[in-house]
N, C-alpha and C positions, 0 to 999 in steps of 0.2 A: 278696789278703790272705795274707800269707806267716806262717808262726810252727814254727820252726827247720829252715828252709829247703822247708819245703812249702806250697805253693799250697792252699790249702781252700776256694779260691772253685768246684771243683768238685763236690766232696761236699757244701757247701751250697745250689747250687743244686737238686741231685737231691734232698737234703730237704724244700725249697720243693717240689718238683714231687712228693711223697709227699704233702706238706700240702696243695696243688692238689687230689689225688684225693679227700683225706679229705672234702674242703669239697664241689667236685662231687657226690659222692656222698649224701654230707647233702642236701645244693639237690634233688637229682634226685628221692631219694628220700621227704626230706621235706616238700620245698616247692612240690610239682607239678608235675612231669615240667619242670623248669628246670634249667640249670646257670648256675652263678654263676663261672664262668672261663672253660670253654668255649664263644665265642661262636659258631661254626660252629653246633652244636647249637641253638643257642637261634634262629639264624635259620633253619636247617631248621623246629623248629618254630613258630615266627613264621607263615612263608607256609605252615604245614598248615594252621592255624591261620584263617588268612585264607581260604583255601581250601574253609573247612567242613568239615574233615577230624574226625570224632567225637572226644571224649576228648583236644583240645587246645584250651587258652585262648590270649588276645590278649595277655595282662593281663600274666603273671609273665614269657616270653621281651622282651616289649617294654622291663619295668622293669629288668630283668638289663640289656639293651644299655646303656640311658640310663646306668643308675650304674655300667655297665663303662666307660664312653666320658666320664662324671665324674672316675672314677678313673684313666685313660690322661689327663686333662689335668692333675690335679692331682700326679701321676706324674711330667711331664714338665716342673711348674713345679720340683717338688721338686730336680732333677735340676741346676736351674740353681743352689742354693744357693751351692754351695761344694763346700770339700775333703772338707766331711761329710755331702754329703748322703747316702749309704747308711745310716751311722745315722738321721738322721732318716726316711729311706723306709721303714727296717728298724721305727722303732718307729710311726710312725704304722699300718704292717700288724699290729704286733702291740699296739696299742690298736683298731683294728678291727674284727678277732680277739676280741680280752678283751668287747669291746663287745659282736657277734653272742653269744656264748657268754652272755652275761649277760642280755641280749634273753632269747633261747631259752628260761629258764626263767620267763618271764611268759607271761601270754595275752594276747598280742599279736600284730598282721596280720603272717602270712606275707610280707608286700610289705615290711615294716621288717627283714625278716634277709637278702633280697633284696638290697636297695639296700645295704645294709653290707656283705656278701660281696662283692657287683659292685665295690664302691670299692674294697675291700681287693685282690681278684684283680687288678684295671686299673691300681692302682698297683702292681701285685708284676712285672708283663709290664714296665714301662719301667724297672724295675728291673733286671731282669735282662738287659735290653736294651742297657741303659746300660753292666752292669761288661762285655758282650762278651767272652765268655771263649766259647771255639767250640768250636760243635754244641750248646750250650746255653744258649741266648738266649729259649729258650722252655719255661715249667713248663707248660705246661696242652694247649694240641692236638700231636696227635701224628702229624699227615698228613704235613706236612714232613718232621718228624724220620724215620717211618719210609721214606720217600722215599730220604732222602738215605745213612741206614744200608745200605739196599739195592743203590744206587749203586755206595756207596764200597767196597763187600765184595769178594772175592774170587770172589764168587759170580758177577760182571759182569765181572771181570779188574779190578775198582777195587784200592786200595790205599790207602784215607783210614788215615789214622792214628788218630782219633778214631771210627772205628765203635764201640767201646767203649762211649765215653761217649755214641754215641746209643743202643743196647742199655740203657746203665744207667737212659738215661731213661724209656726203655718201660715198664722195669720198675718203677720206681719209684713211675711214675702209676698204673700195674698194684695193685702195693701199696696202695698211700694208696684205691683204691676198693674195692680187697678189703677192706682195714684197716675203711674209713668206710661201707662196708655190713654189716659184723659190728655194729660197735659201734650202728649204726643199729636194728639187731633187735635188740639183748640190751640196749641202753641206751637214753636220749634222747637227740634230738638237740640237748641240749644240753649234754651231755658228751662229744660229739663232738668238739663245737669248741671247748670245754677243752683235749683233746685235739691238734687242730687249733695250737692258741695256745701249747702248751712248746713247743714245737723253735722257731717263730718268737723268742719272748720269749729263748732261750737263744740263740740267735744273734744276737741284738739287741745281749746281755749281752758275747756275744764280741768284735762287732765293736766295742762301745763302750772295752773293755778296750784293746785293740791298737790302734785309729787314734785314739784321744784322747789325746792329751800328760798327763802326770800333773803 
């Protein structure tokens, strides 16, 4: 997505992956030691879990996989549309989004903000997967990426040209958990994902602006 001659498929991807942290951060914090993008984590805690390890459940990492691995197929049908499917990927993440966020201010089961973050997150990974713009294929774990930043640095004799953008990503997600654990103690977490839902919904707005024909 070009608009006067710069590529902004990189700076929004590192915004998704700020919103990644915000949401993580909420999951983790609010909804029982889960995250709802980070699946590494959640099957860490899975088999502690299983394990009898004190102070982890079966219950929320189990429901996070299924409606991660919901959202990685529905992700991946979306993918097949057409010339638009990024809009369409882009707004069903941010109906989601508007969805969880609106959840959140009801009393209702933790497991219903679960399963709509995991969708949302599992369709955001084949998204990002899909536009392939590199060293940034992935908003949410960060083992690879710091892997390959390390690699490619000067620190090993590498020479990637893109260690940048794996740095910016670090940071990014850095942010979005700092951002989404502040707002978690001084707010709700359901103004988090308020929160969480502008930058989505404004990027939804941009990319519908520029790739739709008027």
């Amino acid at each position: 997505m070009d608009v006067g001659g710069r590529d902004l498929l990189p700076p929004a991807i590192l915004t998704l992956t700020v919103v990644s942290g915000l949401v993580d951060a909420v999951s983790f914090l609010g909804l029982g030691q889960v995250f709802t993008s980070a699946m590494t984590g959640n099957i860490v805690m899975l088999g502690l879990a299983l394990g009898g390890a004190s102070g982890f459940e079966v219950g929320p990492p189990l429901v996070a996989v299924g409606a991660y691995v919901a959202g990685v197929v529905g992700g991946g049908l979306l993918g097949r549309i057409g010339r638009h499917w990024l809009l369409v990927a882009l707004i069903a993440e941010a109906s989601l989004l508007a969805l969880a966020s609106g959840v959140a201010f009801m009393p209702i089961s933790r497991y219903a903000l679960i399963v709509i973050l995991a969708l949302a997150m599992g369709m955001r990974n084949v998204t990002t997967r899909h536009l392939g713009v590199a060293d940034l294929t992935n908003t949410t774990v960060m083992t690879t990426t710091v892997t390959s930043m390390i690699i490619g640095s000067p620190i090993v004799g590498g020479h990637d040209p893109h260690t940048g953008r794996l740095a910016a990503s670090v940071v990014a997600l850095v942010c979005g958990v700092t951002v989404g654990a502040w707002l978690f103690h001084t707010h709700e977490i359901a103004w988090t994902l308020v929160l969480a839902t502008i930058p989505v919904a404004v990027m939804t707005t941009l990319v519908g602006c520029f790739t739709v024909p008027k």
